[in-house]
C-alpha positions in Angstrom: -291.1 48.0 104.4 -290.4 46.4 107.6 -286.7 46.7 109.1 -287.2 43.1 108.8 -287.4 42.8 105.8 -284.9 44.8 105.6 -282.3 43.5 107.7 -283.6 39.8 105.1 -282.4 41.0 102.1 -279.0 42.8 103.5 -277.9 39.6 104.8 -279.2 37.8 101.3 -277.6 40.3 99.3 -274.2 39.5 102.0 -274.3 35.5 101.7 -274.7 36.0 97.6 -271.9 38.7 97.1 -269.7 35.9 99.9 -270.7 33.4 97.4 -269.7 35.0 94.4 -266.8 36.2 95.6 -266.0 32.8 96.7 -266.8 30.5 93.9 -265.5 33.2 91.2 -261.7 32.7 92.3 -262.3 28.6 92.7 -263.8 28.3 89.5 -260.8 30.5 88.1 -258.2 27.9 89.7 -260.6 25.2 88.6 -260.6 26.2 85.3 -256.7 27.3 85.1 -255.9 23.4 86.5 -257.4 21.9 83.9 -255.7 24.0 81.5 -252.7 23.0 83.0 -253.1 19.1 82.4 -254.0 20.0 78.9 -251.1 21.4 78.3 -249.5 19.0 80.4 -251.0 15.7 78.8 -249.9 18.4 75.3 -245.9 18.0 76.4 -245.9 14.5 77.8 -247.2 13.3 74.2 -244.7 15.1 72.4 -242.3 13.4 74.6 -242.7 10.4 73.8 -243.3 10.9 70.1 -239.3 12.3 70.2 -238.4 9.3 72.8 -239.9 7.0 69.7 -238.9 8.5 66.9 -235.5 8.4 68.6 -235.7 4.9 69.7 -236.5 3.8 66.4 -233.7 6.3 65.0 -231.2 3.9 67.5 -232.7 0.8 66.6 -231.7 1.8 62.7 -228.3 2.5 64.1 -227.9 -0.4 65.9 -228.6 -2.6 62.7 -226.4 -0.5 61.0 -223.5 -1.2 63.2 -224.4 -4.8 63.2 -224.2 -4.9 59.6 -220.7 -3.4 59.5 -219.8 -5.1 61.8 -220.4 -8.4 59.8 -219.3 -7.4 57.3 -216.1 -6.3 58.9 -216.0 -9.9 60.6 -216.2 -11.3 56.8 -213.4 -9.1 55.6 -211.1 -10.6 58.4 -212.2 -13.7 57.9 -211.7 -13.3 54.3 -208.1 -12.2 55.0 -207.5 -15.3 56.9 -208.2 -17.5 54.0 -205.9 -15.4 51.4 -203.3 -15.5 54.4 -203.5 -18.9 54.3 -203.0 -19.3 50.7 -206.4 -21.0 50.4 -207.9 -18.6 47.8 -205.0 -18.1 45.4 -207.1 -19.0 42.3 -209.2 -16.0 43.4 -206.0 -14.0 43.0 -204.8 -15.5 39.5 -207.8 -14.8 37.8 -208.4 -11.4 39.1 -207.3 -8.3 37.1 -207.1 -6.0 40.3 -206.3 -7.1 43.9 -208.8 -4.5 44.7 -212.2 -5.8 43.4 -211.5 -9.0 45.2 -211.6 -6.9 48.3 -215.0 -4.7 47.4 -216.6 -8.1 46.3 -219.4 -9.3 48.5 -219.3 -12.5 47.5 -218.0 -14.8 50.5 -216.7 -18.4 49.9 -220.2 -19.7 50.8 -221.9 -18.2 47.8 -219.7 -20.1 45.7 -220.4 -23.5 43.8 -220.2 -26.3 45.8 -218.3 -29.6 44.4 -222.0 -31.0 43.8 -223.1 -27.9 41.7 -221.8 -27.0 38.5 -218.5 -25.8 39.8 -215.1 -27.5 39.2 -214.9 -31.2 40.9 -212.9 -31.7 44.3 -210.7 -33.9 43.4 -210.8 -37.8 44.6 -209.2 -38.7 47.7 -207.7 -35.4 48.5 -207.2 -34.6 52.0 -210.2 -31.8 53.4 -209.0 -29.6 55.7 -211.4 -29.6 58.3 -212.0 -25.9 59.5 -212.4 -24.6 55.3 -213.9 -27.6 54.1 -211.6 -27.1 50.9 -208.7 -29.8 49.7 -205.9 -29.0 51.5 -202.6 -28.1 49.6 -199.3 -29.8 49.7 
């Protein structure tokens, strides 16, 4: 062989061995990057399906609150009206003070005078803020 031909295939054999050793640690980084954004993409889903699950735990708790809080709101208002003296036939036909309080019915439930309920009766005076016959 030809020192030539020689000299031609060292350098080949050179520019390979440069180009493996160069491609084999890119490819390696390559390949470790995307394994990163999988795991990535992996943890920024879970994420957000806590950050839902969560949102929607709040959301139930918020209702929740808003419910008590009505209900709270109906109890005082309730405890106006027997304050008042406006709902003393409530407390004459009532066995226990108590189940007047755990009732849920409010005064709207009730029977209006145009139902079948007891009659209003004529020409009383309606006090304006209970829409009931005043008392005298």
């Amino acid at each position: 062989m030809s020192a030539g031909l020689i000299v031609a295939i060292v350098v080949l054999v050179i520019v390979v061995i440069a180009l493996v050793a160069f491609a084999i640690p890119r490819a390696r980084r390559a390949r470790e990057q995307r394994q990163l954004e999988e795991r990535r993409g992996a943890v920024v889903e879970r994420h957000r399906e806590v950050a839902q699950d969560r949102e929607a735990r709040a959301d139930l708790a918020e209702r929740e609150a808003a419910r008590q809080r009505a209900e709270a709101d109906v109890h005082q208002a309730r405890a106006r009206v027997h304050e008042r003296g406006l709902a003393d036939d409530e407390l004459r036909n009532a066995d226990n003070p108590d189940e007047i309080v755990e009732r849920r019915e409010t005064f709207a439930d009730r029977e209006g005078p145009d139902e079948e309920g007891p009659a209003e009766p004529a020409g009383a005076p309606i006090d304006p803020a209970t829409r009931r016959p005043t008392r005298s």
